[in-house]
Each structure stands twice: as C-alpha cells, then as structure tokens.
C-alpha positions as a Python dict, from the first residue, in 0.01 Angstrom:
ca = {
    (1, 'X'): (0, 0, 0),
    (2, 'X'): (205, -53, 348),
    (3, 'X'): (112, -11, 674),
    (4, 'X'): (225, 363, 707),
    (5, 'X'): (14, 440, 424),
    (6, 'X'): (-313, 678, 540),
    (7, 'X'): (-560, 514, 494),
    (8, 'X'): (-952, 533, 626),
    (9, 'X'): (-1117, 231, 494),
    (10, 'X'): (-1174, -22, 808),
    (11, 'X'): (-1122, -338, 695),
    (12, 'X'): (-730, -234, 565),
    (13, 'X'): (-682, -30, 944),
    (14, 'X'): (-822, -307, 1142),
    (15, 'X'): (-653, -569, 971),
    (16, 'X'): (-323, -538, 1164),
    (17, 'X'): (-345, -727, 1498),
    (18, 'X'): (-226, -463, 1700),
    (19, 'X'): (-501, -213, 1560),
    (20, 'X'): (-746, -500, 1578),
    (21, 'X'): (-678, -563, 1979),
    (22, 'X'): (-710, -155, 2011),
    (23, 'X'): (-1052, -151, 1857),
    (24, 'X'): (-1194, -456, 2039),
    (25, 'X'): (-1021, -389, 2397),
    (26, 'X'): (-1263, -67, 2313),
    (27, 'X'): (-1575, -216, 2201),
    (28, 'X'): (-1531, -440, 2501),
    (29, 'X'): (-1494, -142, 2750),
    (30, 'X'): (-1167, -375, 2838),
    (31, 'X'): (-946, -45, 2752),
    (32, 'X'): (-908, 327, 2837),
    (33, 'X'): (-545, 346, 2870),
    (34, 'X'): (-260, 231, 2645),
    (35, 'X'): (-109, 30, 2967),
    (36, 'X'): (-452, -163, 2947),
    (37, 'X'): (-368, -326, 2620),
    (38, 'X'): (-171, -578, 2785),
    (39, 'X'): (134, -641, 2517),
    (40, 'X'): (302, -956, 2505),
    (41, 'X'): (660, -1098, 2413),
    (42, 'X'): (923, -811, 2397),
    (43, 'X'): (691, -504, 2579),
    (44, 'X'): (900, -203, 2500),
    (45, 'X'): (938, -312, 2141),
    (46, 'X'): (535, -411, 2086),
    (47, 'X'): (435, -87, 2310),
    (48, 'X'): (677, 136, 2081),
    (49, 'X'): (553, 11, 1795),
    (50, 'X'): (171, 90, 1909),
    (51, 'X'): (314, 443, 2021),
    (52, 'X'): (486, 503, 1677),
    (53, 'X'): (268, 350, 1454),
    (54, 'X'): (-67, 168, 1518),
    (55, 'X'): (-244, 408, 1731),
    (56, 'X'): (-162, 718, 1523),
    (57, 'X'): (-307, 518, 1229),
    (58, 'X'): (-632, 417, 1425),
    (59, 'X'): (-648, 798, 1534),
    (60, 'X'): (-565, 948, 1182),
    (61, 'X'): (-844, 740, 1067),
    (62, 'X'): (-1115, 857, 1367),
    (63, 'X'): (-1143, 550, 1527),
    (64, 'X'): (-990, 649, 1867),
    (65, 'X'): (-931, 945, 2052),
    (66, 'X'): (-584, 929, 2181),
    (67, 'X'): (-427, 1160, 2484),
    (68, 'X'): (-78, 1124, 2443),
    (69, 'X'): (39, 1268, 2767),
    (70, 'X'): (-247, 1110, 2997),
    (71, 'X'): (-184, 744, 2817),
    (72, 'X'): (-560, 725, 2723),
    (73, 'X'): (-786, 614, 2457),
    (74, 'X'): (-1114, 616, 2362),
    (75, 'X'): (-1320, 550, 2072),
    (76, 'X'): (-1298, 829, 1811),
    (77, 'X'): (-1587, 995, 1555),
    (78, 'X'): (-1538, 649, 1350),
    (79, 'X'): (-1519, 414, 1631),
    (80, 'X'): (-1814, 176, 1483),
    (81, 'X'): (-1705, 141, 1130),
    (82, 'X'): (-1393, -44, 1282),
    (83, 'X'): (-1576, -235, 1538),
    (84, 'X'): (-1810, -317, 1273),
    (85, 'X'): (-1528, -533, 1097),
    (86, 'X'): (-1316, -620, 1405),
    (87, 'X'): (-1551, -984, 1450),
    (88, 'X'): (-1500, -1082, 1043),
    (89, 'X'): (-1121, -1046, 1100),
    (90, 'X'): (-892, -1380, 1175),
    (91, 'X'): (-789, -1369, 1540),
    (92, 'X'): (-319, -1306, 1562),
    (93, 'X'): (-141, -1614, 1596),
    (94, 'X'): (-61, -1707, 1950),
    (95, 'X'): (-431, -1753, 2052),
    (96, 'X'): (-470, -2134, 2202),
    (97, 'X'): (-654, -2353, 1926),
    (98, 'X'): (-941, -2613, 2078),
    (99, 'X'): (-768, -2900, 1904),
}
C-alpha cells in the first residue's frame, strides 16, 4: 500500500507526520486554519504537499473537515479514532532529543 492509497484505518492515516501534526494541532485546539500548521524547511513545497495530498487523505477518511477556499479545518465525523492513535505514534525527526 502507498500513501495515495484510500485508506480509513487510523493507525496507517496517522502514521505520516504531516497527517499526524494535522490531527494533534486539532486535538490540541492549536489549529483551525491550514496557515496554523506552522510548516518548516522548504514552506511552499511542505504546504503543497499537505494541499495535494495529506489533508485530502485525513478528509477522505473523516477525520477533518476541510474548507478549501476559507483555508480551514476542523475535526471531521472520525476525528477521535485518529486522535485516539496520534499519542502511540513516534514523534518526526527534527524534534530536540533530552540527551
């Protein structure tokens, strides 16, 4: 299975960073807008990639409500299932260790 494949089983959606940051930016009332996610490193390429392909997965799959021409999100039908598994999930490389 790859990325673009449909899928609405949690732990496979929420297991891409970007997906993973969408879900808990929610859960943590941190996001309501795509411009709150925050992207790092190259922006347009990162925020394209969200546009293109993580948050129509996370939307196919209920888990957010997306308004394409406002910018905003919001959790979908499915919302908890993901949260659910967002906290069991490795943190994305780039996150300062405590070593």
């Amino acid at each position: 299975m790859t990325l673009d494949t449909p899928t609405t089983d949690p732990t496979v959606v929420v297991a891409v960073p970007e997906r993973r940051r969408v879900v808990a930016g929610l859960a943590d009332e941190a996001v309501e807008t795509v411009a709150d996610l925050r992207v790092r490193g190259r922006a347009e390429e990162i925020a394209a990639e969200l546009r293109e392909t993580h948050l129509p997965a996370l939307e196919a799959a209920g888990y957010i409500e997306w308004d394409r021409e406002a910018g905003t999100i919001e959790p979908g039908p499915n919302f908890e299932e993901a949260a659910a598994h967002v906290d069991d999930l490795p943190m994305p490389d780039g996150e300062p260790s405590d070593d």
